[in-house]
N, C-alpha and C positions, 0 to 999 in steps of 0.2 A: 628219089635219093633219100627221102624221110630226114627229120629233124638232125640238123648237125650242131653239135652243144660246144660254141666256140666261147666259155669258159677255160677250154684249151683249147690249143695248136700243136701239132705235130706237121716241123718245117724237115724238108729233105731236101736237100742238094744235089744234082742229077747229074751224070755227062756220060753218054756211050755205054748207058747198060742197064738196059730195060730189062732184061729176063730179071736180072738180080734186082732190080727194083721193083720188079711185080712180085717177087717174094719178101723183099721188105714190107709192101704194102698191103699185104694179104696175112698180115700178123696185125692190121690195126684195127679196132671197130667202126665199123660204119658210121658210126656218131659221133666220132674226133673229128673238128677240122683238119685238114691234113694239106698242105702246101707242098709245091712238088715245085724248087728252082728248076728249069732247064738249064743248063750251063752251057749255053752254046751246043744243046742238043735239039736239033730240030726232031729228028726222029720221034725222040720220046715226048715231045709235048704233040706235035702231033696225034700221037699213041691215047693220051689223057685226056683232050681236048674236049673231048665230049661224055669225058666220064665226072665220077662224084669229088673226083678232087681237084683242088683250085692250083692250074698248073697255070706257070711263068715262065716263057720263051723269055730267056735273056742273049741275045741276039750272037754277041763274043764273048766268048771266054771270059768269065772275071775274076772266077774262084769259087770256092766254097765259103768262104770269110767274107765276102762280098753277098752273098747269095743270102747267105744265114740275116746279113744285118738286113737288106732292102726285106726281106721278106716278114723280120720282125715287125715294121711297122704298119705291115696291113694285119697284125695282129692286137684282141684287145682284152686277151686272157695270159694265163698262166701258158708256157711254151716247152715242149722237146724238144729237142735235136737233134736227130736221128742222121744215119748212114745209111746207103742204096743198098749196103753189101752187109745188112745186119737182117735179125729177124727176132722179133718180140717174143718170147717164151708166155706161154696163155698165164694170161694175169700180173704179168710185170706192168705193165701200164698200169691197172688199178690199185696195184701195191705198193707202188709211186706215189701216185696219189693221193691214197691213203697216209702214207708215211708226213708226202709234204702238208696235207691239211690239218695236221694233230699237230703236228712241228711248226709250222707257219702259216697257224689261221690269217697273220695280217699278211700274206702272197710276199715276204721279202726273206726271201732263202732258196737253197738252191737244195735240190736230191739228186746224189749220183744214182747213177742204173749199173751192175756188175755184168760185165762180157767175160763170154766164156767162147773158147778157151783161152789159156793163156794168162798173160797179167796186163792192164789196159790201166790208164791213162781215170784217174775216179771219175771225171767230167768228160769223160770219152763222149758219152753222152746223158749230158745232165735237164732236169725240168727245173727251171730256175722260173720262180714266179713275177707277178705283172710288178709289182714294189721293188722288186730286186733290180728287174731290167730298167726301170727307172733312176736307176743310179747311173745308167750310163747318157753318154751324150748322144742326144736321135736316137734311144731305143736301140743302140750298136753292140750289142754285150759284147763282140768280138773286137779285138786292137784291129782297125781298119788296115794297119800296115803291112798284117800275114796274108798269108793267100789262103792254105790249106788247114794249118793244121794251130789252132790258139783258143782249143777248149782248157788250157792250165790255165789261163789266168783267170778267169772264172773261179776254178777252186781256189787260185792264191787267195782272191780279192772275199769269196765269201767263210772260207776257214781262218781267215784274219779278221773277222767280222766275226766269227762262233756263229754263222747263219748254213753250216753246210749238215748233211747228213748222207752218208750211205745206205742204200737201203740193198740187204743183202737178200731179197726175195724179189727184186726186180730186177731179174733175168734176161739176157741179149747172149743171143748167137752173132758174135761176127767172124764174118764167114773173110779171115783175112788170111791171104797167101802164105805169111809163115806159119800159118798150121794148116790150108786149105791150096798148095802149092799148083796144083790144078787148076785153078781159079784164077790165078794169075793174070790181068787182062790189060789191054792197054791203056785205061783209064789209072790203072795204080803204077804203073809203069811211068808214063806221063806225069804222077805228082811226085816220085823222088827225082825225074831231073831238074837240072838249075832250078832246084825250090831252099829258098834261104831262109823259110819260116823257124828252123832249130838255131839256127845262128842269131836270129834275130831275140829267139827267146831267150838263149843263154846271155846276150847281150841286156837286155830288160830284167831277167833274175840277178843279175850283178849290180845292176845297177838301183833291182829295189827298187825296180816299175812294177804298179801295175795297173793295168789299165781300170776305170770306174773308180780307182779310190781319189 
């Protein structure tokens, strides 16, 4: 397996779809730690189990916002967030990094990554460092009450802070069905029903919640 420089983590969330998660994970370097939740996919941890990355059967269903927080705290570096259904363009990780260690030598700030195509969410997925995540309670950067989808308040909480930066040369293909309509599977299908995560955020932007402050 050779040295893995767990300085960072790269956490991935999984459920029902290893092809497209063996192409997420074949954009990363072999020398990131890299965490693979299973989400109530036995298949794919099976699949990992005896490979170089540290996979976690979580037995049912719990979410991604579930999976993201348990998994941060078997971490003890600076962290990504990645998607099954994304793919690293060569060198957006180290220009990530690059960006966050000139910008936040003391690890409390957060760098978006830009997804192409289309227009994404700046903390679609973000490397928020070990200081930052220590703002939150248990190492939880996510509002425990979403299921899928609560990468914004991460940017509320760190561009209200003046701790955020976009780094427009850290490149992600996400390979998401309304521009990849082929791809459509039942894993994206399953998270817009009965999922209350936008309601719940518009309910918190009103109210001028945000989680970690």
């Amino acid at each position: 397996m050779g040295y893995v420089n767990k300085e960072l983590s790269i956490i991935i969330p999984t459920r029902n779809r290893l092809e497209k998660l063996k192409r997420a994970l074949a954009s990363i370097p072999n020398t990131i730690e890299t965490i693979v939740m299973c989400d109530g996919d036995y298949e794919t941890y099976h699949y990992l189990e005896h490979t170089r990355y540290d996979a976690v059967l979580v037995g049912k269903q719990a979410g991604s916002v579930w999976c993201r927080n348990f998994a941060t705290r078997k971490t003890t570096g600076n962290v990504i967030y990645f998607c099954d259904d994304m793919e690293f363009h060569p060198g957006a990780i180290e220009s990530a990094v690059t960006t966050f260690e000139s910008t936040f030598p003391d690890t409390d700030g957060v760098v978006g990554f830009v997804l192409e195509p289309g227009e994404f969410h700046p903390t679609a997925v973000p490397l928020i460092g070990r200081r930052f995540i220590g703002r939150y309670p248990g190492k939880r950067p996510f509002f425990p009450e979403y299921k899928l989808f609560a990468c914004q308040e991460v940017h509320w909480l760190a561009n209200k802070l003046g701790k955020f930066v976009q780094d427009t040369d850290a490149k992600i293909t996400h390979y998401h069905p309304a521009y990849f309509p082929e791809l459509t599977d039942s894993t994206h299908t399953e998270g817009r029903t009965n999922n209350t995560d936008h309601v719940l955020m518009a309910q918190r932007e009103r109210q001028g919640l945000i989680w970690g402050e």
